[in-house]
C-alpha positions as protocol buffer text, in pm:
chain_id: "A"
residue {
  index: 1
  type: UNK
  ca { x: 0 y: 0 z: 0 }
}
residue {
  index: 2
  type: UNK
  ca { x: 131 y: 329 z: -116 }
}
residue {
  index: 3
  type: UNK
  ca { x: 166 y: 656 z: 118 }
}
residue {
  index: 4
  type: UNK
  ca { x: -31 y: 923 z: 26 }
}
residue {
  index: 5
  type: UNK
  ca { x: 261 y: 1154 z: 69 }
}
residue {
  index: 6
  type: UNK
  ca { x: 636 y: 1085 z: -59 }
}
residue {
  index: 7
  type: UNK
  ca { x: 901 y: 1153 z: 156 }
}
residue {
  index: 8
  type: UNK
  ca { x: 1085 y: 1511 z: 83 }
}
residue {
  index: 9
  type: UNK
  ca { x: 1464 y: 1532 z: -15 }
}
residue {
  index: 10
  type: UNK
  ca { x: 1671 y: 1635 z: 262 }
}
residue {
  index: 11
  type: UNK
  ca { x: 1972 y: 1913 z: 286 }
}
residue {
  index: 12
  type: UNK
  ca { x: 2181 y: 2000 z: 516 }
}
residue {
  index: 13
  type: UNK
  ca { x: 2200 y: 2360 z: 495 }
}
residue {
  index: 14
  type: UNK
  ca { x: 2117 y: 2620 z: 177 }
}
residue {
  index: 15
  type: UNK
  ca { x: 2458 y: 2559 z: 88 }
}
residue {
  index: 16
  type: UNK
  ca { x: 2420 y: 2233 z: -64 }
}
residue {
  index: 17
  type: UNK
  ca { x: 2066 y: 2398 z: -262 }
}
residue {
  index: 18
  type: UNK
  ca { x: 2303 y: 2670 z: -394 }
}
residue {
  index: 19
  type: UNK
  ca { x: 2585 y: 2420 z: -498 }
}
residue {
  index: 20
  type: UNK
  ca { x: 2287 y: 2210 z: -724 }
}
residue {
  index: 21
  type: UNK
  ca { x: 2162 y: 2584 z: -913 }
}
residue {
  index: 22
  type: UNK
  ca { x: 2536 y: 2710 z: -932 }
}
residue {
  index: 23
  type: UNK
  ca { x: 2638 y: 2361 z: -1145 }
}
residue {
  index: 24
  type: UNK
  ca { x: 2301 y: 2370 z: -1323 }
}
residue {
  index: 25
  type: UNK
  ca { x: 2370 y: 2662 z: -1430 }
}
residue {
  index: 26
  type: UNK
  ca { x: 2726 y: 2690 z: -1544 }
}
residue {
  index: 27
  type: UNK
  ca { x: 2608 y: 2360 z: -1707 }
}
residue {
  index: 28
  type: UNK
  ca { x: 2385 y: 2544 z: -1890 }
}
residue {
  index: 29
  type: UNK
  ca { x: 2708 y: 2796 z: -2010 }
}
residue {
  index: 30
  type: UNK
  ca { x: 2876 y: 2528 z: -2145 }
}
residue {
  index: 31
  type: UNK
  ca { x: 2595 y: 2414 z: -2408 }
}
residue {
  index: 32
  type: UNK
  ca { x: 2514 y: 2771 z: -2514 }
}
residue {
  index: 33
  type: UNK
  ca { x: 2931 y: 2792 z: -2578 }
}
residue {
  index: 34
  type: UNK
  ca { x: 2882 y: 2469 z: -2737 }
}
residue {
  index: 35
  type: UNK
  ca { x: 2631 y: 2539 z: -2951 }
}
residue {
  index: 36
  type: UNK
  ca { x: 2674 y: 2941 z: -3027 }
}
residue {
  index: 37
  type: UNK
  ca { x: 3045 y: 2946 z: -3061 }
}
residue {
  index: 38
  type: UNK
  ca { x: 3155 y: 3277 z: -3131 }
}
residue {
  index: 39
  type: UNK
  ca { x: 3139 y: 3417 z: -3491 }
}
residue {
  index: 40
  type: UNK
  ca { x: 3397 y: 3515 z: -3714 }
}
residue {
  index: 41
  type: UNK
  ca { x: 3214 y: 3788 z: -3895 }
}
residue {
  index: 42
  type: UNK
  ca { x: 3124 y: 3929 z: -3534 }
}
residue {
  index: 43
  type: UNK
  ca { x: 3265 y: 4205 z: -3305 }
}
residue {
  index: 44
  type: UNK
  ca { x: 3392 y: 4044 z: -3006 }
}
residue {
  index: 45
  type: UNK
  ca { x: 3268 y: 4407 z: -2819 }
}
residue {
  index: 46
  type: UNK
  ca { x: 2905 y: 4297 z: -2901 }
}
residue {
  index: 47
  type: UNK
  ca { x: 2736 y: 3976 z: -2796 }
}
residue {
  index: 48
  type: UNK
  ca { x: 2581 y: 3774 z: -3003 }
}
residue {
  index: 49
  type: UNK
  ca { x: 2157 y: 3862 z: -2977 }
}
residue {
  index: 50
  type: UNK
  ca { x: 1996 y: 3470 z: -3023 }
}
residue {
  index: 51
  type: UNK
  ca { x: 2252 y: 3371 z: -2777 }
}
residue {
  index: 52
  type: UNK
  ca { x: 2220 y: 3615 z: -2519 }
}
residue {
  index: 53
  type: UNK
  ca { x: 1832 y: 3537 z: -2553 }
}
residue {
  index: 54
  type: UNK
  ca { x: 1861 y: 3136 z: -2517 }
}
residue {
  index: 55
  type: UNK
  ca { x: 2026 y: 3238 z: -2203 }
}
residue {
  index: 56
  type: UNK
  ca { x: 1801 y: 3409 z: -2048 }
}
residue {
  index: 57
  type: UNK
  ca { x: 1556 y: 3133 z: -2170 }
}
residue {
  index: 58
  type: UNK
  ca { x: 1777 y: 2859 z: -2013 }
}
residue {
  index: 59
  type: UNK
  ca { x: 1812 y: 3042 z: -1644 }
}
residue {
  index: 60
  type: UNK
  ca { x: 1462 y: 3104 z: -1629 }
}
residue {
  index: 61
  type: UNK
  ca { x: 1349 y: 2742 z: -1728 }
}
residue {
  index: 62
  type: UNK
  ca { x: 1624 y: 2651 z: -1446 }
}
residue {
  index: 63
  type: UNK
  ca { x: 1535 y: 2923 z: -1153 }
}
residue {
  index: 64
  type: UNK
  ca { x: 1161 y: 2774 z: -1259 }
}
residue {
  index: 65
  type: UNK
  ca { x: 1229 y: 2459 z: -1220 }
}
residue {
  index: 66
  type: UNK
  ca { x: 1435 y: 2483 z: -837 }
}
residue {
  index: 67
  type: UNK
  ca { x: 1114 y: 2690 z: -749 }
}
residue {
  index: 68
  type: UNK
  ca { x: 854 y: 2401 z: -871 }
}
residue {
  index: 69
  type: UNK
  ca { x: 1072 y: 2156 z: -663 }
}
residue {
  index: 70
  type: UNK
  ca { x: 1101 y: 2381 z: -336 }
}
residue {
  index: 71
  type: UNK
  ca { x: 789 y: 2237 z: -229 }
}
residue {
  index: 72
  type: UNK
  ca { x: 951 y: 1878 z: -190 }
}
residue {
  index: 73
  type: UNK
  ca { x: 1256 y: 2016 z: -8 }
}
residue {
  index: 74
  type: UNK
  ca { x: 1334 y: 2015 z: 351 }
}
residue {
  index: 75
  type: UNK
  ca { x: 1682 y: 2204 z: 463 }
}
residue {
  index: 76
  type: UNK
  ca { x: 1801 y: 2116 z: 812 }
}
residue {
  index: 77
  type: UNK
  ca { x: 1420 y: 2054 z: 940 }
}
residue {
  index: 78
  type: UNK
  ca { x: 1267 y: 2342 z: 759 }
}
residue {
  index: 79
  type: UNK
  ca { x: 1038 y: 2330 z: 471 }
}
residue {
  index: 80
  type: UNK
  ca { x: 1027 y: 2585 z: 140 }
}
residue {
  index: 81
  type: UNK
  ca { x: 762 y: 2849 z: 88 }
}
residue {
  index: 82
  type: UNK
  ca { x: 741 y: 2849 z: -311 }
}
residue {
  index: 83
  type: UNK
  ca { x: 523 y: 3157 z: -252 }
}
residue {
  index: 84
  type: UNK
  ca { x: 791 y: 3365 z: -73 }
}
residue {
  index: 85
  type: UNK
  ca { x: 1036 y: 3272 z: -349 }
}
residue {
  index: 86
  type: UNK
  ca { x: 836 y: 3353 z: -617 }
}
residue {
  index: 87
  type: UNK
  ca { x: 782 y: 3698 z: -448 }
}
residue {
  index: 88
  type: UNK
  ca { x: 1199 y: 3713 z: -378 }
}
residue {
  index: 89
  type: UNK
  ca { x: 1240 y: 3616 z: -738 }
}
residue {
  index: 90
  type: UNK
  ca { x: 990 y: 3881 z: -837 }
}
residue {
  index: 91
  type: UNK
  ca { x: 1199 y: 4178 z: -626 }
}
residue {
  index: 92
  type: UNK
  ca { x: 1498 y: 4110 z: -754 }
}
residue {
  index: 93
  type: UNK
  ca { x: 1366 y: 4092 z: -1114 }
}
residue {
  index: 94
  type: UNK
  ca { x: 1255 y: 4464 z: -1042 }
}
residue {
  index: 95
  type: UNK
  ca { x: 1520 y: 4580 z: -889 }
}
residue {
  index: 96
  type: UNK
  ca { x: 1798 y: 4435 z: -1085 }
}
residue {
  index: 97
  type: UNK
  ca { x: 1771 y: 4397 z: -1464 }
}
residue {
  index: 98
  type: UNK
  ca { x: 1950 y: 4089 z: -1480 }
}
residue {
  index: 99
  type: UNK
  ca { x: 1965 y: 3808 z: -1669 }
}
residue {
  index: 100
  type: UNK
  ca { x: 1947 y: 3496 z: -1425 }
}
residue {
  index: 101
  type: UNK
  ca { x: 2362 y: 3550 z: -1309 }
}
residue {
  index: 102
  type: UNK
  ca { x: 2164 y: 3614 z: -945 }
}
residue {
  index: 103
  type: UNK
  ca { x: 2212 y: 3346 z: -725 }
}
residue {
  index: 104
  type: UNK
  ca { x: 1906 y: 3151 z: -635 }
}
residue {
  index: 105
  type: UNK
  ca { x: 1666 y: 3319 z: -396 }
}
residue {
  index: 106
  type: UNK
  ca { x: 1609 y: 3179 z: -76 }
}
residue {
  index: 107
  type: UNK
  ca { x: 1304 y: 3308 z: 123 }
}
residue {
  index: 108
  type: UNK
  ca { x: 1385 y: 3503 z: 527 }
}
residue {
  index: 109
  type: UNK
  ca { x: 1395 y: 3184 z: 688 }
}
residue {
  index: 110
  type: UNK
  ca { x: 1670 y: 3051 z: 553 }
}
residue {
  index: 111
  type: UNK
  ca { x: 1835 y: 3346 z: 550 }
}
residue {
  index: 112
  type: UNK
  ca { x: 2221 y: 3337 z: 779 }
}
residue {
  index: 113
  type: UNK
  ca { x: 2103 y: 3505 z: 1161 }
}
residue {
  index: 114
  type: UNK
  ca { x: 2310 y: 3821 z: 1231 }
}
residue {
  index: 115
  type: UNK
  ca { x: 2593 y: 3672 z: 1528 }
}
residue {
  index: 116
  type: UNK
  ca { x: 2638 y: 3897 z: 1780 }
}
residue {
  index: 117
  type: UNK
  ca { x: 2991 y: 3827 z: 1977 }
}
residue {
  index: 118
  type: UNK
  ca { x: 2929 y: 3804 z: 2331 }
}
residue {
  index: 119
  type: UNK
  ca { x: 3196 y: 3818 z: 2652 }
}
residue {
  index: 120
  type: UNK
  ca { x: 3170 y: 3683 z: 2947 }
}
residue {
  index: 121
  type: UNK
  ca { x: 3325 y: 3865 z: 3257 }
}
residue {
  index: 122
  type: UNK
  ca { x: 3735 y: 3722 z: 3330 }
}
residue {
  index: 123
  type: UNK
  ca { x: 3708 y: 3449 z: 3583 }
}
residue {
  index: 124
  type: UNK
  ca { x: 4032 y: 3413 z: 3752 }
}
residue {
  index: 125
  type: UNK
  ca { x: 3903 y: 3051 z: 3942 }
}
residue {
  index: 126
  type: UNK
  ca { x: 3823 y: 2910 z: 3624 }
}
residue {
  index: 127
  type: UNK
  ca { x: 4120 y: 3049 z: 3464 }
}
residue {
  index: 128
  type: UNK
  ca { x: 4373 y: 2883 z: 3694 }
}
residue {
  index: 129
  type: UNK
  ca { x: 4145 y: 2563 z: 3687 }
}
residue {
  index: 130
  type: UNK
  ca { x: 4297 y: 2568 z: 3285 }
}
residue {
  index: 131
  type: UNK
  ca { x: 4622 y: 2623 z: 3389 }
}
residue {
  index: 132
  type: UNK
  ca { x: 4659 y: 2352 z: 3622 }
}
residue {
  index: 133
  type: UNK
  ca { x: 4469 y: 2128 z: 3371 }
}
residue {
  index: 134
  type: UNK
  ca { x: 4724 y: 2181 z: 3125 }
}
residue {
  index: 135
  type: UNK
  ca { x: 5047 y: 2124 z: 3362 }
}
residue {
  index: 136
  type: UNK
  ca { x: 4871 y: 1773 z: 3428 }
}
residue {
  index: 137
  type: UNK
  ca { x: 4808 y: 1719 z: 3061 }
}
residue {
  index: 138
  type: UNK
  ca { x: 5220 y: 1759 z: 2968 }
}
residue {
  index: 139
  type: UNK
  ca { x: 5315 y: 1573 z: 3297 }
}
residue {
  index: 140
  type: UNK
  ca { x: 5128 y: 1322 z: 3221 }
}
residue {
  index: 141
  type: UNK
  ca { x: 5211 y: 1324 z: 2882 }
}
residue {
  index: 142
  type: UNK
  ca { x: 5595 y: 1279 z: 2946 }
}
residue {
  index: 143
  type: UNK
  ca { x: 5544 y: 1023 z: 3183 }
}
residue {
  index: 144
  type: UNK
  ca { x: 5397 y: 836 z: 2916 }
}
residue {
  index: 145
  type: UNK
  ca { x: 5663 y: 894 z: 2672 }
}
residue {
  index: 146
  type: UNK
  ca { x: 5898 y: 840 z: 2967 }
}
residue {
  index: 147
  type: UNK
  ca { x: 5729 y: 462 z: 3021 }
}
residue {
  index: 148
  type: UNK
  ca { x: 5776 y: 426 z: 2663 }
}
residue {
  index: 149
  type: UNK
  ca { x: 6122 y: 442 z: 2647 }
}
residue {
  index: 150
  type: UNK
  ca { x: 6194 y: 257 z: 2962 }
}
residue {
  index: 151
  type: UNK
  ca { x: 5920 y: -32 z: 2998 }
}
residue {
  index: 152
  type: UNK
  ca { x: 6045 y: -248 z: 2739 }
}
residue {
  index: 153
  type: UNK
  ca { x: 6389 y: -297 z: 2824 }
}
residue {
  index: 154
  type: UNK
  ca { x: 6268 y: -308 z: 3201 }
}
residue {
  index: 155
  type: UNK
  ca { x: 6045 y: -563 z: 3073 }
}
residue {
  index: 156
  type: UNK
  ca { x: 6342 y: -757 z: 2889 }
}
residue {
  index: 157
  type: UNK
  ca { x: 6571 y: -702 z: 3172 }
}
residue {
  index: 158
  type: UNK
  ca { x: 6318 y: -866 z: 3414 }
}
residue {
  index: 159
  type: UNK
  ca { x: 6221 y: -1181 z: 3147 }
}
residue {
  index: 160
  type: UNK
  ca { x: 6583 y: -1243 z: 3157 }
}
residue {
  index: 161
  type: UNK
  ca { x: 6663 y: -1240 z: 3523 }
}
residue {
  index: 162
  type: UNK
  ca { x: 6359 y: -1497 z: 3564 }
}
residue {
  index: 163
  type: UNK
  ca { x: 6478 y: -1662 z: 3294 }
}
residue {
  index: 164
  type: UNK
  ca { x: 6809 y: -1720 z: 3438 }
}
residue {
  index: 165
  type: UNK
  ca { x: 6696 y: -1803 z: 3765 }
}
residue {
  index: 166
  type: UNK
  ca { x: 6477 y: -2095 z: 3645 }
}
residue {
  index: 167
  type: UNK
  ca { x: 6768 y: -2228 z: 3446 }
}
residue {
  index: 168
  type: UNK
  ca { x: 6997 y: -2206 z: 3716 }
}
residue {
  index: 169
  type: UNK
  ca { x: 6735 y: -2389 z: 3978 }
}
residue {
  index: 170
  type: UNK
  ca { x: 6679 y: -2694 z: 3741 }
}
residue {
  index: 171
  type: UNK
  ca { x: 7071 y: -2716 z: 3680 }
}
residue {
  index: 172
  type: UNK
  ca { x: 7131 y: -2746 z: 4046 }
}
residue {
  index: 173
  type: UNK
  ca { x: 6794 y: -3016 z: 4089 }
}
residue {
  index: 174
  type: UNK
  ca { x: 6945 y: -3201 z: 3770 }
}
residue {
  index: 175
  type: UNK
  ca { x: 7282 y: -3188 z: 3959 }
}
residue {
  index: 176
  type: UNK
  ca { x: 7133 y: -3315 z: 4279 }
}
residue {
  index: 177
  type: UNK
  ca { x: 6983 y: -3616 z: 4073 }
}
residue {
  index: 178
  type: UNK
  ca { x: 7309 y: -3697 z: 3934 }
}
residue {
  index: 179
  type: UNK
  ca { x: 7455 y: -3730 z: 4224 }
}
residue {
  index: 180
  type: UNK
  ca { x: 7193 y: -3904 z: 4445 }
}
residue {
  index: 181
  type: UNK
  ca { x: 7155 y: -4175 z: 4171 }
}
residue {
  index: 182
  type: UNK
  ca { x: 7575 y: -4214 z: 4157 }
}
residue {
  index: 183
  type: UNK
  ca { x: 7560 y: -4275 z: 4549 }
}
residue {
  index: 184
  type: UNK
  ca { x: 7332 y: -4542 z: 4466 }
}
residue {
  index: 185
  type: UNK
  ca { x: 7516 y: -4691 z: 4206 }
}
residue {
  index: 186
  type: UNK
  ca { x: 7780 y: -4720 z: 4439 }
}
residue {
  index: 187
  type: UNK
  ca { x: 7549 y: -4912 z: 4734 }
}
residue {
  index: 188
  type: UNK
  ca { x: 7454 y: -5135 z: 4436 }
}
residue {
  index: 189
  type: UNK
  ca { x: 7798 y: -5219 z: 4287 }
}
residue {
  index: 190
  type: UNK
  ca { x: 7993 y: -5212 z: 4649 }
}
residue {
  index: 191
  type: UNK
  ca { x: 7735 y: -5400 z: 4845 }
}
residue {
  index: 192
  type: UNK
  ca { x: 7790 y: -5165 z: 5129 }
}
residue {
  index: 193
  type: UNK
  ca { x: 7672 y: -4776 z: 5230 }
}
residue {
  index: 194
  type: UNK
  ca { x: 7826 y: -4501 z: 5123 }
}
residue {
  index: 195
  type: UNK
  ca { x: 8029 y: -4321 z: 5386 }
}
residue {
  index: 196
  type: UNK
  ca { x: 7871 y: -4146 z: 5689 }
}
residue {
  index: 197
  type: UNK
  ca { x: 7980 y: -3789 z: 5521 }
}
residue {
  index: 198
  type: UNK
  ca { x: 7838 y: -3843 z: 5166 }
}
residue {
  index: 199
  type: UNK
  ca { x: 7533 y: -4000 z: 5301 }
}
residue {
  index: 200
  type: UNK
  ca { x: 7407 y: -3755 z: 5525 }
}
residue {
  index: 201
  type: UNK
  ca { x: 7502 y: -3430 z: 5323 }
}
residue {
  index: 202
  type: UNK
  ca { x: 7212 y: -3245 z: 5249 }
}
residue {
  index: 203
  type: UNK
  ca { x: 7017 y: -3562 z: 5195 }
}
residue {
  index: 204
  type: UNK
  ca { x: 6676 y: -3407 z: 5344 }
}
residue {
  index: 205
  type: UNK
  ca { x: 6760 y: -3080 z: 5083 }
}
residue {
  index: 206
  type: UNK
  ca { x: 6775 y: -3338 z: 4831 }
}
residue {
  index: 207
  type: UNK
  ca { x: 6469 y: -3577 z: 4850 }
}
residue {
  index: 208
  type: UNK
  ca { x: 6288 y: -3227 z: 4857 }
}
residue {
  index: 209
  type: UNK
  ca { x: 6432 y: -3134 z: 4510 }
}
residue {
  index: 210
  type: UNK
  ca { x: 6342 y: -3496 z: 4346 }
}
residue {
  index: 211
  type: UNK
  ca { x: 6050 y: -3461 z: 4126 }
}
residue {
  index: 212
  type: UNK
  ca { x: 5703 y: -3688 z: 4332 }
}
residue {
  index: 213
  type: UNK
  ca { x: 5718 y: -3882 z: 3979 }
}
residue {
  index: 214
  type: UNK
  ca { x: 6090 y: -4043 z: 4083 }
}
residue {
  index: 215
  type: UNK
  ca { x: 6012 y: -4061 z: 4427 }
}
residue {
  index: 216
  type: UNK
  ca { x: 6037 y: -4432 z: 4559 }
}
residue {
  index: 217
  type: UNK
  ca { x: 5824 y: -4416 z: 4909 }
}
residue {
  index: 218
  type: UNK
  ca { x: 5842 y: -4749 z: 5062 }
}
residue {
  index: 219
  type: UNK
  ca { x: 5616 y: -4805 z: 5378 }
}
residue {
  index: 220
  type: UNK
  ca { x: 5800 y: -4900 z: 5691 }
}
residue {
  index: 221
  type: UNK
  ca { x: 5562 y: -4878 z: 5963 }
}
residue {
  index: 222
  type: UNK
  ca { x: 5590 y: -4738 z: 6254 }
}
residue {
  index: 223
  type: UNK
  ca { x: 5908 y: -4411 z: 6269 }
}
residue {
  index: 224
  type: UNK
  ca { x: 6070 y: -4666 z: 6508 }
}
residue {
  index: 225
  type: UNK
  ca { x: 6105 y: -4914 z: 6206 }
}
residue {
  index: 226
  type: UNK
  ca { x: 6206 y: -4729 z: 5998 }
}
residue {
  index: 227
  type: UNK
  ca { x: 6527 y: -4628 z: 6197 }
}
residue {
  index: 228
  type: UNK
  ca { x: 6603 y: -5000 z: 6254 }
}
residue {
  index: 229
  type: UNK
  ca { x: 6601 y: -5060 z: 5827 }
}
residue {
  index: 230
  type: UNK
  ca { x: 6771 y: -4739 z: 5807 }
}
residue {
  index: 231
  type: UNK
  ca { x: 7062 y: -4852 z: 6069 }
}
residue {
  index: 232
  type: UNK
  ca { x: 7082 y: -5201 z: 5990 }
}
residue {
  index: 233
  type: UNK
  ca { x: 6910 y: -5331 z: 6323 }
}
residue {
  index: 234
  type: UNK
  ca { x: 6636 y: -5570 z: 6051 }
}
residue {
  index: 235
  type: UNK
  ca { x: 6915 y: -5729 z: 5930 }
}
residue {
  index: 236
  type: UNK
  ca { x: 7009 y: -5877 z: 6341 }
}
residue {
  index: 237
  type: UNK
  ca { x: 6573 y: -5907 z: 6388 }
}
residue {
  index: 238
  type: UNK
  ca { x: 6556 y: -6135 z: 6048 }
}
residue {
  index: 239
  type: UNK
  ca { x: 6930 y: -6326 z: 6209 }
}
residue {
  index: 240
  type: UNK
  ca { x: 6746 y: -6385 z: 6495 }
}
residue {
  index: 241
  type: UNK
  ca { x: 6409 y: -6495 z: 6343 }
}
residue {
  index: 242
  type: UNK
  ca { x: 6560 y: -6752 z: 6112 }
}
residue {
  index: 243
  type: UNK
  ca { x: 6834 y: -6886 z: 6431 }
}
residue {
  index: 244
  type: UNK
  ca { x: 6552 y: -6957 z: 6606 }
}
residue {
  index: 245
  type: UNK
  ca { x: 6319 y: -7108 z: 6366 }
}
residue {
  index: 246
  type: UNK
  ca { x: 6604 y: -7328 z: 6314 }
}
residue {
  index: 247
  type: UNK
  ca { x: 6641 y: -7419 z: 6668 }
}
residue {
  index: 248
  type: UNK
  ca { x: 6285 y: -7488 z: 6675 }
}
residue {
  index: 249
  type: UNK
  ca { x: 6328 y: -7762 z: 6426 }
}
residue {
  index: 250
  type: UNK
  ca { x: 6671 y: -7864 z: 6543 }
}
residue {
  index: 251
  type: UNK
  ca { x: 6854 y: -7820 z: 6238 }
}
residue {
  index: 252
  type: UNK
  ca { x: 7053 y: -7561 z: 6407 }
}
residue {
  index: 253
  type: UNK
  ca { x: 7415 y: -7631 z: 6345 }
}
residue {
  index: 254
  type: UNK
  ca { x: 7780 y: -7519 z: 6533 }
}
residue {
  index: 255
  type: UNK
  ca { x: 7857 y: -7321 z: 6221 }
}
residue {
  index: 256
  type: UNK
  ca { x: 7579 y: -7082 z: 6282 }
}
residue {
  index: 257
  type: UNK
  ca { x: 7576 y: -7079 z: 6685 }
}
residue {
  index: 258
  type: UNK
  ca { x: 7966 y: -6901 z: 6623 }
}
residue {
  index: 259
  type: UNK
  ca { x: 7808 y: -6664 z: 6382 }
}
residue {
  index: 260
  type: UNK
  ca { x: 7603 y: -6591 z: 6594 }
}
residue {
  index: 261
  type: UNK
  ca { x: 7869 y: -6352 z: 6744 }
}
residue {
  index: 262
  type: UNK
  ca { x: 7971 y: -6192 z: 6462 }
}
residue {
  index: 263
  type: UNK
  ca { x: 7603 y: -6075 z: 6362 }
}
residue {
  index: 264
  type: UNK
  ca { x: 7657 y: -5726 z: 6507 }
}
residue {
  index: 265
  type: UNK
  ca { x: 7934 y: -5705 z: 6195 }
}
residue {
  index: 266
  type: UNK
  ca { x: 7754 y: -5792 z: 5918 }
}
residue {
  index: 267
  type: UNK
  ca { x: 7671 y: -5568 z: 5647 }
}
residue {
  index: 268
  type: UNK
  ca { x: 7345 y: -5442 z: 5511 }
}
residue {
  index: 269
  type: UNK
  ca { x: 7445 y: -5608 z: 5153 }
}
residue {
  index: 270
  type: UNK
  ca { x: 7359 y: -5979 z: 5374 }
}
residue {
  index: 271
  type: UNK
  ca { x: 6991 y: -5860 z: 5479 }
}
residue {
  index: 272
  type: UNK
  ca { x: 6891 y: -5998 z: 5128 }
}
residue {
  index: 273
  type: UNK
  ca { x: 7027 y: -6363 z: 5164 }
}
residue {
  index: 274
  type: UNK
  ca { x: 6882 y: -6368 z: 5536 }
}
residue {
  index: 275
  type: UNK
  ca { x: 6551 y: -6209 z: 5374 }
}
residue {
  index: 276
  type: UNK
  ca { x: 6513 y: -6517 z: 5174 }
}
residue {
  index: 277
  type: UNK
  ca { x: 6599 y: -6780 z: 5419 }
}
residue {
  index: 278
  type: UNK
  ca { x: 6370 y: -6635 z: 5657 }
}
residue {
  index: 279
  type: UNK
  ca { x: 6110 y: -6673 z: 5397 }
}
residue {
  index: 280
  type: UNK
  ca { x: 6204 y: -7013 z: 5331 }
}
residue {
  index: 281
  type: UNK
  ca { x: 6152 y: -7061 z: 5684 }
}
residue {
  index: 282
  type: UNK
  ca { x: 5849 y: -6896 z: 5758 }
}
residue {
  index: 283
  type: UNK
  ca { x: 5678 y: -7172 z: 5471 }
}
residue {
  index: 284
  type: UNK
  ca { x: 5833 y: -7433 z: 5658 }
}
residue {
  index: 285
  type: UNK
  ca { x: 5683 y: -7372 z: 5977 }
}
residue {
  index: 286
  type: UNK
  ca { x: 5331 y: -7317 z: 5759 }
}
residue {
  index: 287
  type: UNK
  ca { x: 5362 y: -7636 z: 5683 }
}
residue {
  index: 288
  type: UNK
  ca { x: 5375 y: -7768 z: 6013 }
}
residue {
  index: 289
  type: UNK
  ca { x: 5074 y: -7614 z: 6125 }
}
């Protein structure tokens, strides 16, 4: 369904009306030089008649035509009033005897408002309210230019010092490893403990720098067990054990009654064999039962 009314073009200001005649008409100038070039047989002093007429024609088909399509025009808001431009375009028809080189009449209302310049009385408060705006403005512009020079190699400097510290933390952990896994290398391959130096130096620094992944926890009980495996005292319990299982089934022989006083020398490396014979043993007696 169609509107009843169409929607008017819109401007901006009478400027952009007065751009649209001004090009119409010069335009229009460049036909009529087109078509009426100037004659030969003519005195360039005196212009030519039919010309001077078809230009007259021309602006007054064009000034008719912007006044005809006022009434669809809006500029800034305001509508046209063909009526008052036909009147405008009337005065200045009497009053000048030109030939349509008048711009194109706009009525009152569009007309440019006198501007009156007004001052305001000096207000030292708000004047020094400008001033300190400004000093605040350049400070804080050169503290930005400042930051701009500085924070990136701060930044770098900083990176690098982390940087180095992380490297320098997993060297020493990686070191620590090494180490740790030589001293048991050397339990392994010597079948006895390290010595009491070695084995106690930093050890508790150490099993807090080994990764939980590499960590081997091995339950020992009770904290009172665990000092026994640690000093050697199992190795005597399992002696023990196995002696008098033995005894029990009277296999016990002289051999192993005068070991029996040389258990407080034996090494950790013989826990192992013992280990197993206790085992061995422990099934027997099972068996019994």
């Amino acid at each position: 369904m169609q509107s009843e009314h169409y929607r008017k073009i819109e401007l901006q200001s009478p400027a952009d009306l007065t751009y649209l005649y001004t090009n119409a008409v010069a335009e229009s100038r460049q036909k009529l030089d087109l078509h009426f070039p100037p004659s030969a047989y003519s005195n360039g002093d005196q212009p030519d008649p039919m010309k001077e007429r078809v230009k007259e024609l021309v602006d007054d088909f064009i000034r008719q035509t912007y006044t005809y399509a006022s009434d669809s025009l809006t500029i800034n808001g305001l509508e046209f009033d063909s009526a008052s431009i036909s009147a405008s375009t009337s005065k200045n028809n009497g009053n000048n005897n030109s030939t349509g080189d008048a711009p194109f009449p706009f009525p009152s209302a569009f007309s440019a408002p006198n501007e009156t310049i007004e001052y305001e009385p000096y207000d030292g408060n708000l004047a020094s309210r400008v001033s300190s705006l400004y000093a605040q403005l350049e400070s804080l512009t050169t503290t930005v230019a400042q930051l701009r020079r500085d924070a990136p190699g701060k930044a770098a400097k900083m990176y690098a010092a982390n940087l180095r510290g992380v490297l320098e933390r997993e060297d020493e952990e990686f070191d620590e490893q090494q180490q740790q896994q030589k001293r048991k290398r050397r339990r392994v391959e010597g079948g006895k403990d390290v010595d009491v130096d070695m084995e106690g130096h930093d050890d508790g620094e150490v099993q807090e720098n080994i990764d939980a992944e590499f960590r081997l926890d091995i339950p020992f009980g009770t904290q009172a067990e665990r000092e026994r495996w640690q000093s050697g005292e199992m190795a005597e319990v399992y002696t023990d054990t196995l002696r008098t299982l033995l005894r029990l089934q009277g296999e016990e022989s002289s051999t192993e009654a005068a070991s029996h006083n040389d258990s407080d020398k034996k090494a950790i490396s013989t826990t192992v064999a013992t280990a197993e014979r206790a085992e061995k043993a422990v099934d027997v007696v099972e068996r019994m039962v």
